[in-house]
PDB file as gemmi writes it, atoms N, CA and C in Angstrom:
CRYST1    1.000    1.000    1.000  90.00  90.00  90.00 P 1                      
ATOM      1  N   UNK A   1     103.764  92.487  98.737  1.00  0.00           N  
ATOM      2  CA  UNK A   1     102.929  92.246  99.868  1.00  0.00           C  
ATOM      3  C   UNK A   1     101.932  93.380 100.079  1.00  0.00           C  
ATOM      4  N   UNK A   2     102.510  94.311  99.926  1.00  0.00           N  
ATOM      5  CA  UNK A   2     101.144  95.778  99.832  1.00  0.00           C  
ATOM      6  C   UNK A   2     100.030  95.676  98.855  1.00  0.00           C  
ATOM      7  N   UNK A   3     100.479  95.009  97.874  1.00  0.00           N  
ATOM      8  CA  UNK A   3      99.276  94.748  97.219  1.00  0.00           C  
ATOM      9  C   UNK A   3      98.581  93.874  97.494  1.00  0.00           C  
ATOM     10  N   UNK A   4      99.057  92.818  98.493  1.00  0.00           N  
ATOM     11  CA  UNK A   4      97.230  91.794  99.028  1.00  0.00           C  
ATOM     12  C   UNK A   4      96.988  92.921 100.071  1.00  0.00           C  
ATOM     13  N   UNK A   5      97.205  93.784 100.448  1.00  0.00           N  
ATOM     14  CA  UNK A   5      96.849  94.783 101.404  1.00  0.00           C  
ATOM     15  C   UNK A   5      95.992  95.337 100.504  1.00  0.00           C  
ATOM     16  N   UNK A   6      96.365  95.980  99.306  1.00  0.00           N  
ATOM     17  CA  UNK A   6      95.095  96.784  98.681  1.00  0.00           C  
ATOM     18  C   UNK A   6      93.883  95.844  98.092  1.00  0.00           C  
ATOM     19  N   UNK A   7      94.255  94.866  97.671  1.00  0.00           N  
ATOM     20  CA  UNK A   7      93.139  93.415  97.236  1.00  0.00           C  
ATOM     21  C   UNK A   7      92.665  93.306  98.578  1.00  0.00           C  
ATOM     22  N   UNK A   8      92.574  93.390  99.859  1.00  0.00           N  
ATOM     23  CA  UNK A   8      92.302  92.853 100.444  1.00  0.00           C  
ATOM     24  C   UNK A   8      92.495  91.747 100.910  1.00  0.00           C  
ATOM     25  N   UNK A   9      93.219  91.276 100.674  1.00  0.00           N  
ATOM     26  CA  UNK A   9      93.671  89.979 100.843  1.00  0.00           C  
ATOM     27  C   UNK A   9      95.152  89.854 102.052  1.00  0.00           C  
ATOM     28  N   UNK A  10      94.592  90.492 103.427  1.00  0.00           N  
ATOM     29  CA  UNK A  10      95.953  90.550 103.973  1.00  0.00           C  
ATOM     30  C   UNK A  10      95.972  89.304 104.301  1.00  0.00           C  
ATOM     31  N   UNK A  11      95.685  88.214 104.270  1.00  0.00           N  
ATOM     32  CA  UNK A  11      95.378  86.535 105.011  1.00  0.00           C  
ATOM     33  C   UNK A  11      96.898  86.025 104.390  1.00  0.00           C  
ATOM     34  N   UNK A  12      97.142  86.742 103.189  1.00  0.00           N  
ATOM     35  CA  UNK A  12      98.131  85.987 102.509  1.00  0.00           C  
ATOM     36  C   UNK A  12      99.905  86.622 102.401  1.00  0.00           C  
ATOM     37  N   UNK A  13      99.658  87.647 103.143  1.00  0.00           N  
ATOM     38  CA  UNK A  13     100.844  88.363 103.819  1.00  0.00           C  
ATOM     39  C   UNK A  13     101.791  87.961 104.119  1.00  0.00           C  
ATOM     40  N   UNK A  14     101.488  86.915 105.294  1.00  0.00           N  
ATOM     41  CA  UNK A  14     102.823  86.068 105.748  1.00  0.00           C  
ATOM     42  C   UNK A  14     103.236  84.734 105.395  1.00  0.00           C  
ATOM     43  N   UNK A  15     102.191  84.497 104.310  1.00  0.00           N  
ATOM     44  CA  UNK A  15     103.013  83.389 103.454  1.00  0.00           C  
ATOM     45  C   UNK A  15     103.540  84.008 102.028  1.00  0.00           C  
ATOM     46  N   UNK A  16     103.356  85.192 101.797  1.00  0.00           N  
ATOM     47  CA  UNK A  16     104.330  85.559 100.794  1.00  0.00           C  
ATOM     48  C   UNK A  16     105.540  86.502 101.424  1.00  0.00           C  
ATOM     49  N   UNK A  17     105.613  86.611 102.830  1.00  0.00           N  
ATOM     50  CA  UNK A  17     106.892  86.893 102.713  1.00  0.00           C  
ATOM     51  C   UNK A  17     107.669  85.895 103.559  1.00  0.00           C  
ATOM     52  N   UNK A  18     107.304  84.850 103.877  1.00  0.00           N  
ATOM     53  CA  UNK A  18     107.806  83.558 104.366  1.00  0.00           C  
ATOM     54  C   UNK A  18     108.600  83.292 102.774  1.00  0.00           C  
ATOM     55  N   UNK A  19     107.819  82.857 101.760  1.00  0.00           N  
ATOM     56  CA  UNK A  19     108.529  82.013 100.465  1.00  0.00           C  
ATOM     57  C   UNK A  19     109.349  83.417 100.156  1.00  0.00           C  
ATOM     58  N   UNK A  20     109.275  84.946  99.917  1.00  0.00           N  
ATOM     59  CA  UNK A  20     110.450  85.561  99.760  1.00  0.00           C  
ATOM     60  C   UNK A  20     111.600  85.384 100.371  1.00  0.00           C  
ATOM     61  N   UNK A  21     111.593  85.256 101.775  1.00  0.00           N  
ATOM     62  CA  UNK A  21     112.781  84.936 102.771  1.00  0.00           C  
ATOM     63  C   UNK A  21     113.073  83.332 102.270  1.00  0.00           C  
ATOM     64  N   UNK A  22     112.631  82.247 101.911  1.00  0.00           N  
ATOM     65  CA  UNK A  22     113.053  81.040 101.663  1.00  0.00           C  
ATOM     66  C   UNK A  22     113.980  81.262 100.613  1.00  0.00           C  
ATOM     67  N   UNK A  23     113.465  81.766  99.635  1.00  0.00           N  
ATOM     68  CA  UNK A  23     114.072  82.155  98.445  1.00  0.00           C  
ATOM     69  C   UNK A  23     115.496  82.526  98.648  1.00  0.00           C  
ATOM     70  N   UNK A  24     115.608  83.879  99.360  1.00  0.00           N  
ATOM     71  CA  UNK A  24     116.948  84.752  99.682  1.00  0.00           C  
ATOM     72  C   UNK A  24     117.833  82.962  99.961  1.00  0.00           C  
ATOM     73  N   UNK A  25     117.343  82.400 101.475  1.00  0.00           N  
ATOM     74  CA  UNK A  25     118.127  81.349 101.823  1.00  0.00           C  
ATOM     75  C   UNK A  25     118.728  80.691 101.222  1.00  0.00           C  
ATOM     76  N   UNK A  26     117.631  80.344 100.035  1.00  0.00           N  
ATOM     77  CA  UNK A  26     118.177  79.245  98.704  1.00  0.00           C  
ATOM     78  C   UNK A  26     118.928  80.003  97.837  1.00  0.00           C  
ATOM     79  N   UNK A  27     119.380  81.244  97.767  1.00  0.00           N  
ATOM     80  CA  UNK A  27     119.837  82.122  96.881  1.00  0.00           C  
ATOM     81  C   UNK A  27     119.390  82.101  95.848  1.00  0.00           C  
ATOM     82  N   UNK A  28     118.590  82.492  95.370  1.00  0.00           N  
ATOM     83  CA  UNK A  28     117.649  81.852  94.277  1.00  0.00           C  
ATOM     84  C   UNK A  28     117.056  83.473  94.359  1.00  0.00           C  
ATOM     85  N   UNK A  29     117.434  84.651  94.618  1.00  0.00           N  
ATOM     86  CA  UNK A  29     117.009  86.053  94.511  1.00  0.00           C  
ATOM     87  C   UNK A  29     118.033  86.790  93.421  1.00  0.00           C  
ATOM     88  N   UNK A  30     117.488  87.927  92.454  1.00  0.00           N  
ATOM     89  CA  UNK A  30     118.794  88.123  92.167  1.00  0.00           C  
ATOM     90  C   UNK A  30     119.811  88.898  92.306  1.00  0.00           C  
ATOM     91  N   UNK A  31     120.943  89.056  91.865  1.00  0.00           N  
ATOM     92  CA  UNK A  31     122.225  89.702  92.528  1.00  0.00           C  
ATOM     93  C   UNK A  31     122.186  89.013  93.839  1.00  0.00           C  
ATOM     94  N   UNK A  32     123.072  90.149  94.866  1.00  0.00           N  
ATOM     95  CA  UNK A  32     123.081  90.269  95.898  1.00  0.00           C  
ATOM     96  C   UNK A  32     121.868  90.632  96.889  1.00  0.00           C  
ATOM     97  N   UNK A  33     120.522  90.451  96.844  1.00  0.00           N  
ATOM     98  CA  UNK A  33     119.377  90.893  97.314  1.00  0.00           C  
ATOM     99  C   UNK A  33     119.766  90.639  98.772  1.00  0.00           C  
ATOM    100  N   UNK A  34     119.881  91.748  99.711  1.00  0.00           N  
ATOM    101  CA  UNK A  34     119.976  91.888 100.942  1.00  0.00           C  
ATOM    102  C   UNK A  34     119.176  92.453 101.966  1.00  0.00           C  
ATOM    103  N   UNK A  35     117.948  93.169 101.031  1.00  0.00           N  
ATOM    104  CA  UNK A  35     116.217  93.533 101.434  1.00  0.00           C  
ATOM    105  C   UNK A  35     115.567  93.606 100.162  1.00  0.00           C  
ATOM    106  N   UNK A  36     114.222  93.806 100.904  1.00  0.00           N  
ATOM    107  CA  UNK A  36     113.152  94.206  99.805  1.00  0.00           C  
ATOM    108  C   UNK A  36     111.943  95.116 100.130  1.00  0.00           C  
ATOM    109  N   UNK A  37     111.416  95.898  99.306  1.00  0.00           N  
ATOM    110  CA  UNK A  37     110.433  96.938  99.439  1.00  0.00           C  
ATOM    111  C   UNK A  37     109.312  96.257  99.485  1.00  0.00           C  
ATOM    112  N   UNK A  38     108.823  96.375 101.372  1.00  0.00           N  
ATOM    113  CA  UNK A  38     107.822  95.895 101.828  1.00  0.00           C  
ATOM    114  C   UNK A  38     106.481  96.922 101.799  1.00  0.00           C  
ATOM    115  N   UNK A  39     106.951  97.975 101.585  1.00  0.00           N  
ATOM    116  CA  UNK A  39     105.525  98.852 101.384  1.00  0.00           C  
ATOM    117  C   UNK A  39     106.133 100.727 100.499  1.00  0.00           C  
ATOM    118  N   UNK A  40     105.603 101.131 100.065  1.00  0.00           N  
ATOM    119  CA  UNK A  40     105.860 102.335 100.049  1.00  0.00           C  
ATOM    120  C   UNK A  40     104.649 103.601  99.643  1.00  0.00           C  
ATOM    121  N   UNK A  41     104.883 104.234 100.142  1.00  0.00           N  
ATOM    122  CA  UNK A  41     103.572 105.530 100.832  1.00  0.00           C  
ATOM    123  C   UNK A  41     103.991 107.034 100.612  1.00  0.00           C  
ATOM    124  N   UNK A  42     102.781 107.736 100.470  1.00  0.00           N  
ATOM    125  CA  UNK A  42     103.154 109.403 100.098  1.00  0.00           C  
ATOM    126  C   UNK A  42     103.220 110.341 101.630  1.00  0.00           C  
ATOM    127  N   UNK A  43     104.611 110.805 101.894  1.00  0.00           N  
ATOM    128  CA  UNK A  43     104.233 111.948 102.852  1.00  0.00           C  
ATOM    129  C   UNK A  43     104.541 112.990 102.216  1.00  0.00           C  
ATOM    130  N   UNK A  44     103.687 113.906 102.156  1.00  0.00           N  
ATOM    131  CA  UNK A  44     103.489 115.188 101.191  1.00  0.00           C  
ATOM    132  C   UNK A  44     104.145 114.981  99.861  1.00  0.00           C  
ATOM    133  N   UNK A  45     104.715 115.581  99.980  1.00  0.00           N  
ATOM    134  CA  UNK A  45     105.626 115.074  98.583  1.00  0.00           C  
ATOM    135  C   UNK A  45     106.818 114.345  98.143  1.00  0.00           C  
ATOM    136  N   UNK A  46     106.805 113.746  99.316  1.00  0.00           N  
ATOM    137  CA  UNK A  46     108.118 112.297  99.072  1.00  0.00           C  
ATOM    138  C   UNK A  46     107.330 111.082  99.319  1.00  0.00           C  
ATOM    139  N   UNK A  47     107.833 110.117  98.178  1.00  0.00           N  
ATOM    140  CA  UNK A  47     107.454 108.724  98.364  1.00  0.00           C  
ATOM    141  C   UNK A  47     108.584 108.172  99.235  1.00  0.00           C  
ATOM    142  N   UNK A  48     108.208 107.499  99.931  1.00  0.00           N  
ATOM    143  CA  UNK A  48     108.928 107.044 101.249  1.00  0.00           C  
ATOM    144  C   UNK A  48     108.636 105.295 100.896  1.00  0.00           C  
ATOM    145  N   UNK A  49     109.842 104.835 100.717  1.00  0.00           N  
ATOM    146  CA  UNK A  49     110.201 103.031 100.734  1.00  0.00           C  
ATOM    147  C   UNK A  49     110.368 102.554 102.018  1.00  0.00           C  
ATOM    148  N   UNK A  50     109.581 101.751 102.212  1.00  0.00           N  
ATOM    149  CA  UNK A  50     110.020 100.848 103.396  1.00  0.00           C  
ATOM    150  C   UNK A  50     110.821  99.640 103.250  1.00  0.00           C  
ATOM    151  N   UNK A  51     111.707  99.525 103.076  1.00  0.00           N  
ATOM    152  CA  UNK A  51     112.987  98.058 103.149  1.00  0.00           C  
ATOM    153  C   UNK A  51     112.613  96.997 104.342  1.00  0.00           C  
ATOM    154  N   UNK A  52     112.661  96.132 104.347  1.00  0.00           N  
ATOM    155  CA  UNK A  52     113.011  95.385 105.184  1.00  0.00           C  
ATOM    156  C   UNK A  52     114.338  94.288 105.396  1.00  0.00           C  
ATOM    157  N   UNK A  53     115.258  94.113 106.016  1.00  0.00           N  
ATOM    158  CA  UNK A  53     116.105  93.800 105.477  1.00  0.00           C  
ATOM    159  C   UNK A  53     115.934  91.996 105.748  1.00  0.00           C  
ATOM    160  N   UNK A  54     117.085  91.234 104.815  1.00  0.00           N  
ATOM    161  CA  UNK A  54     116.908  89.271 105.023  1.00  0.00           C  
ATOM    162  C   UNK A  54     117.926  89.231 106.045  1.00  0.00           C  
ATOM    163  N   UNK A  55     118.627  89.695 106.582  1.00  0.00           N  
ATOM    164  CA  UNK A  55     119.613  89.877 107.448  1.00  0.00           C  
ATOM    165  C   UNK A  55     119.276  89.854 108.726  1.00  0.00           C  
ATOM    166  N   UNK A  56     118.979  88.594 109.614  1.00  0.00           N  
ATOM    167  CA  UNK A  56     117.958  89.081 110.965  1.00  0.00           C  
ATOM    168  C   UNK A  56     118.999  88.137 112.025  1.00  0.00           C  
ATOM    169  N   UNK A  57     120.460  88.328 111.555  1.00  0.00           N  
ATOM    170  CA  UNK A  57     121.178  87.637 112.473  1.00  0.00           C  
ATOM    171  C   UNK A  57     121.209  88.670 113.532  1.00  0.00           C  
ATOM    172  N   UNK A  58     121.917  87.726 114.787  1.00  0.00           N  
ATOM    173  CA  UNK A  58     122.305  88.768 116.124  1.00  0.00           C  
ATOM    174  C   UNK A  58     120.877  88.244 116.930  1.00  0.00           C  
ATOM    175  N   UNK A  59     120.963  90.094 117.654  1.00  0.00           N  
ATOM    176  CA  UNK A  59     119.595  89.896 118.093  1.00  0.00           C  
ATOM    177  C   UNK A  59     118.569  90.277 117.824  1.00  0.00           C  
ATOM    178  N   UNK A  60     118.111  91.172 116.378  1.00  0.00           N  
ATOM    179  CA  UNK A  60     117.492  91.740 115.780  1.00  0.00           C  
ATOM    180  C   UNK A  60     116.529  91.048 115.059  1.00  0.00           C  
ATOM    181  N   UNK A  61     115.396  90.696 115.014  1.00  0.00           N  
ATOM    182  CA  UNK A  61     114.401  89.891 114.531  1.00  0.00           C  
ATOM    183  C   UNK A  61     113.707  90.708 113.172  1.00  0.00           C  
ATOM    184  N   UNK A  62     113.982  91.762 113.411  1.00  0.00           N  
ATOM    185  CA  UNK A  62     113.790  92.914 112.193  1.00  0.00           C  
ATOM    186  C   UNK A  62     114.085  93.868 111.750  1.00  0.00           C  
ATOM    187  N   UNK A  63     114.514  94.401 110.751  1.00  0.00           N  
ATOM    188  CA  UNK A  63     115.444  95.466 110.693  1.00  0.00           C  
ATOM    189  C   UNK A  63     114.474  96.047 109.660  1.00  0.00           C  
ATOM    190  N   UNK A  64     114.151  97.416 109.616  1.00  0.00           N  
ATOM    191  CA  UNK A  64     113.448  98.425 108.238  1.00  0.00           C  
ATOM    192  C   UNK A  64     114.198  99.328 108.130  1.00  0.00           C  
ATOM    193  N   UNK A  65     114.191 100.328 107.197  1.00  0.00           N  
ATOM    194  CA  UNK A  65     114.827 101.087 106.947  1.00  0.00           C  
ATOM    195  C   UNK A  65     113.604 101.808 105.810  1.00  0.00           C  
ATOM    196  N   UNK A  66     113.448 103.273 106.332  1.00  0.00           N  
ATOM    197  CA  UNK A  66     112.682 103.980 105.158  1.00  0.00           C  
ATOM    198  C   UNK A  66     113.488 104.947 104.738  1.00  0.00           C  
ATOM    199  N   UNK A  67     113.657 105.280 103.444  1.00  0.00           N  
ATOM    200  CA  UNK A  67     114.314 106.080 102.297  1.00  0.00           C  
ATOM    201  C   UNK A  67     113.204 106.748 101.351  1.00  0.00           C  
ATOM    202  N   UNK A  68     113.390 107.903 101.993  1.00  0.00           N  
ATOM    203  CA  UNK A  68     112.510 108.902 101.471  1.00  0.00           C  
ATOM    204  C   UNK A  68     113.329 109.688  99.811  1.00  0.00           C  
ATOM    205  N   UNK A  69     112.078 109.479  99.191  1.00  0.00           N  
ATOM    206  CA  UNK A  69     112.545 109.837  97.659  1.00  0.00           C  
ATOM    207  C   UNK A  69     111.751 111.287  97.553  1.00  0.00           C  
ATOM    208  N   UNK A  70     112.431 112.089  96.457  1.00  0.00           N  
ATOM    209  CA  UNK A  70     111.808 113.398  96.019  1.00  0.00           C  
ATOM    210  C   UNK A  70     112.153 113.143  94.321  1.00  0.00           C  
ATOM    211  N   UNK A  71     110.964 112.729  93.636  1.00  0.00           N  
ATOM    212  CA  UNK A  71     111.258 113.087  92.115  1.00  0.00           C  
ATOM    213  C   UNK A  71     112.402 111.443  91.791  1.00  0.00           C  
ATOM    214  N   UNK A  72     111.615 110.929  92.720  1.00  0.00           N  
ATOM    215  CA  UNK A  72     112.813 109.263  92.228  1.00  0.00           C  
ATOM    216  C   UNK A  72     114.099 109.082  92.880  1.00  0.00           C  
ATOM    217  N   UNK A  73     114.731 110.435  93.211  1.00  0.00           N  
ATOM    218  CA  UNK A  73     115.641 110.659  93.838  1.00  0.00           C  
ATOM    219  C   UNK A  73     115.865 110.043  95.360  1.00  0.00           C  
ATOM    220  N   UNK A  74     117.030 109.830  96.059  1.00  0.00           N  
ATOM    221  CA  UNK A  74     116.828 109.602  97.366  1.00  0.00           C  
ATOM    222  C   UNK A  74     117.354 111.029  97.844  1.00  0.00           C  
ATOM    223  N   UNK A  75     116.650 110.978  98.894  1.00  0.00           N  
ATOM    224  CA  UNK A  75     117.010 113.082 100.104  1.00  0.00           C  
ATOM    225  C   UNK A  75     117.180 112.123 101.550  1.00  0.00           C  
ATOM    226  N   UNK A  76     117.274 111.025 101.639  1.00  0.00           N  
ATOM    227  CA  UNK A  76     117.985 110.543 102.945  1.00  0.00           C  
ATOM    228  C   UNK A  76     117.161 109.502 103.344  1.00  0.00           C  
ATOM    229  N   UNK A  77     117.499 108.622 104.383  1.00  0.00           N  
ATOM    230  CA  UNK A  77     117.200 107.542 105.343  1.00  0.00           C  
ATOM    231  C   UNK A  77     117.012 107.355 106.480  1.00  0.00           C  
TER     232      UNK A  77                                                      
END                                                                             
């Protein structure tokens, strides 16, 4: 999805992560896929993942989670 962000193309954002979430439903993802890396960005020198998770039971309509990497590595969440 970050990349119709860099194409320019944000129009098409929320229908590609509508058919990702259909997908998870149909299980039709593979393994156990329980999120996916919705964007990821440089702060100084850690690339930082943004997750989002398919899990939006309860009352939570969205859940992220960023995991900051050093050298590929994870240094925390």
């Amino acid at each position: 999805m970050q990349a119709y962000v860099w194409l320019g193309k944000a129009d098409k954002i929320k229908p590609a992560r509508e058919k990702v979430f259909a997908l998870w439903k149909a299980g039709k993802l593979p393994g156990n896929a329980k999120e996916y890396v919705m964007d990821q960005f440089m702060v100084g020198k850690y690339r930082v993942y943004m997750y989002e998770t398919f899990d939006t039971s309860g009352s939570l309509a969205y859940v992220y989670t960023a995991r900051p990497t050093l050298a590929d590595k994870p240094v925390g969440s």
